[in-house]
C-alpha positions in Angstrom: -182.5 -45.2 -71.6 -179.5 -43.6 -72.6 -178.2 -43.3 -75.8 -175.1 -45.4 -75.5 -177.3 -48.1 -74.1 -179.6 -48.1 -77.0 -176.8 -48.3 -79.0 -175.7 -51.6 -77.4 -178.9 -53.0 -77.1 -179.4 -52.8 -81.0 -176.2 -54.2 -81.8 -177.0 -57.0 -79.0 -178.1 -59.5 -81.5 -177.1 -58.9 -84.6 -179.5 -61.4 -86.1 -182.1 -60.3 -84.7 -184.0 -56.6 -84.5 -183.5 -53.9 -82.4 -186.6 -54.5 -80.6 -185.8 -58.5 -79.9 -182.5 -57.3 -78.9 -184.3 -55.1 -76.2 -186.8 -57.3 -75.4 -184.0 -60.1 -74.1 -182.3 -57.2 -71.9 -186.1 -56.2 -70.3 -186.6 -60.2 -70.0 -182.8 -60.2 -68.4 -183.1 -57.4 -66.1 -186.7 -58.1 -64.8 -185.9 -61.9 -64.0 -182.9 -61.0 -62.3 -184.7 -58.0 -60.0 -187.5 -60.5 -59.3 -184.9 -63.2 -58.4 -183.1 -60.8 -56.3 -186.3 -59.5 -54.4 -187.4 -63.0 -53.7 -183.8 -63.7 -52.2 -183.3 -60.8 -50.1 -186.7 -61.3 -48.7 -185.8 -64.7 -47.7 -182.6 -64.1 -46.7 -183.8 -61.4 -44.1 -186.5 -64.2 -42.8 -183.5 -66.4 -42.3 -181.2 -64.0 -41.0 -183.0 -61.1 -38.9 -179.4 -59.3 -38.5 -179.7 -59.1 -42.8 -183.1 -57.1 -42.2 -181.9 -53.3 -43.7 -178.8 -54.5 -45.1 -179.7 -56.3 -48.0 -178.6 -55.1 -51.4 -180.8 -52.8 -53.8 -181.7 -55.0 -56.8 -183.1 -52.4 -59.6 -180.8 -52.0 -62.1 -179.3 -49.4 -63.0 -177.0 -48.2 -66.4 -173.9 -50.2 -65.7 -176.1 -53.3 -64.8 -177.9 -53.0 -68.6 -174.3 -53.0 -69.7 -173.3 -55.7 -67.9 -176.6 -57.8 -68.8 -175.5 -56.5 -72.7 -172.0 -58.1 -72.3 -173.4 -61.1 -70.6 -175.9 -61.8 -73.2 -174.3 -60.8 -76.4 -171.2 -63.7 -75.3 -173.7 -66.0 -74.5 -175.1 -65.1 -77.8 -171.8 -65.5 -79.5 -170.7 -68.7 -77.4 -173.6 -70.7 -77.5 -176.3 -69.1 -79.7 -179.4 -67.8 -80.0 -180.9 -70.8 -79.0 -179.7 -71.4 -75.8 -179.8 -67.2 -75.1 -184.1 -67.9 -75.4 -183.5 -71.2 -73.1 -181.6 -69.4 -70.9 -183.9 -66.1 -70.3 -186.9 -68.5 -70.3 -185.2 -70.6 -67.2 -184.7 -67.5 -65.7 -188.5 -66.5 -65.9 -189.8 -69.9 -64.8 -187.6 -69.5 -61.3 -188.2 -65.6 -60.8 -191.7 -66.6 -61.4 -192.1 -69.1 -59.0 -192.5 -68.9 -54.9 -189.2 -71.0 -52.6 -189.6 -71.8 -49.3 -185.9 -71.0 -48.8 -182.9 -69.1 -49.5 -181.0 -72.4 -50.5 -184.1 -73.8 -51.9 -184.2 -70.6 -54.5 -180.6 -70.9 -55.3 -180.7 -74.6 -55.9 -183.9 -74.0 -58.2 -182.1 -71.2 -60.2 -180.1 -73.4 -63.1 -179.2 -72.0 -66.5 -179.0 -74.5 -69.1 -175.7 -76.4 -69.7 -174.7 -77.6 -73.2 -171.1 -79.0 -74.1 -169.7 -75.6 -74.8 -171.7 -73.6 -71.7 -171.0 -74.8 -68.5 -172.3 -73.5 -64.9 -168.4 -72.3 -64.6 -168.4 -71.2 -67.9 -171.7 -68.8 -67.2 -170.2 -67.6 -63.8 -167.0 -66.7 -65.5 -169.1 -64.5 -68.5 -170.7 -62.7 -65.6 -167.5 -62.1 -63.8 -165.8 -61.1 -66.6 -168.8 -58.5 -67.5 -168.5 -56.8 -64.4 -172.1 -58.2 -63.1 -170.5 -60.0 -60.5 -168.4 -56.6 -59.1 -171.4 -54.7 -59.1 -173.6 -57.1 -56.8 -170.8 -57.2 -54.7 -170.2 -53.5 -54.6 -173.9 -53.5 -53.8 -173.5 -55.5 -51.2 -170.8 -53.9 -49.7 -172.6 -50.3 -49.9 -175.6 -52.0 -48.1 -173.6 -53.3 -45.2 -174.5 -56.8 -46.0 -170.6 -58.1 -45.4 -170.9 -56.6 -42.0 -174.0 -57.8 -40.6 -173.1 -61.2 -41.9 -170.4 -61.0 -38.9 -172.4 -60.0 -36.6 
């Protein structure tokens, strides 16, 4: 890991260690790639034309500073509570098997609480860059394309 990143990932939580701060970034990033695996492969079951142009889902550098960004406001917004709910929902759906593109995206549900809403969580993302970088993803894989085709 780069220095820079380490450097984020100990100030991630504040309250907590370095090493708990790095453990919710690995917990982060491998939910997500397992998530994303499980979607493109049913995605390209669903829609042959997606086969070969479905987005790499390893993250890279400017993923783990997204994922910092996204967890340290969740960790300032909501708290360290809901940042442990929210990484263990993540586990429970990467870790189970869907039947179906829309059946994996209806089953992957982050907490909600007064203050953190589903908008609320989208809009963190967004404004972290996660949400440009799956897109730009995406794009590079052709996936816009051969969804017109």
């Amino acid at each position: 890991m780069r220095p820079g990143l380490v450097f984020l990932v100990s100030i991630l939580l504040m309250s907590a260690s370095a090493a708990q701060a790095q453990n919710a970034l690995d917990r982060y990033e491998a939910a997500s790639e397992a998530i994303g695996d499980q979607m493109n492969a049913l995605l390209a079951k669903e829609f042959p034309n997606l086969d070969g142009n479905l987005p790499d889902t390893q993250w890279d550098d400017a993923h783990r500073r997204a994922g910092v960004c996204i967890l340290t406001t969740l960790r300032d917004e909501a708290g360290i509570d809901y940042l442990a709910e929210m990484l263990t929902a993540l586990e429970s759906t990467a870790s189970r098997k869907f039947a179906s593109s829309q059946e994996l995206t209806s089953a992957t549900t982050l907490p909600v609480t007064r203050t953190m809403t589903a908008n609320r969580v989208q809009a963190i993302t967004e404004n972290c860059g996660m949400t440009a970088l799956s897109m730009q993803r995406m794009e590079e894989a052709g996936t816009f394309q051969a969804m017109q085709n």
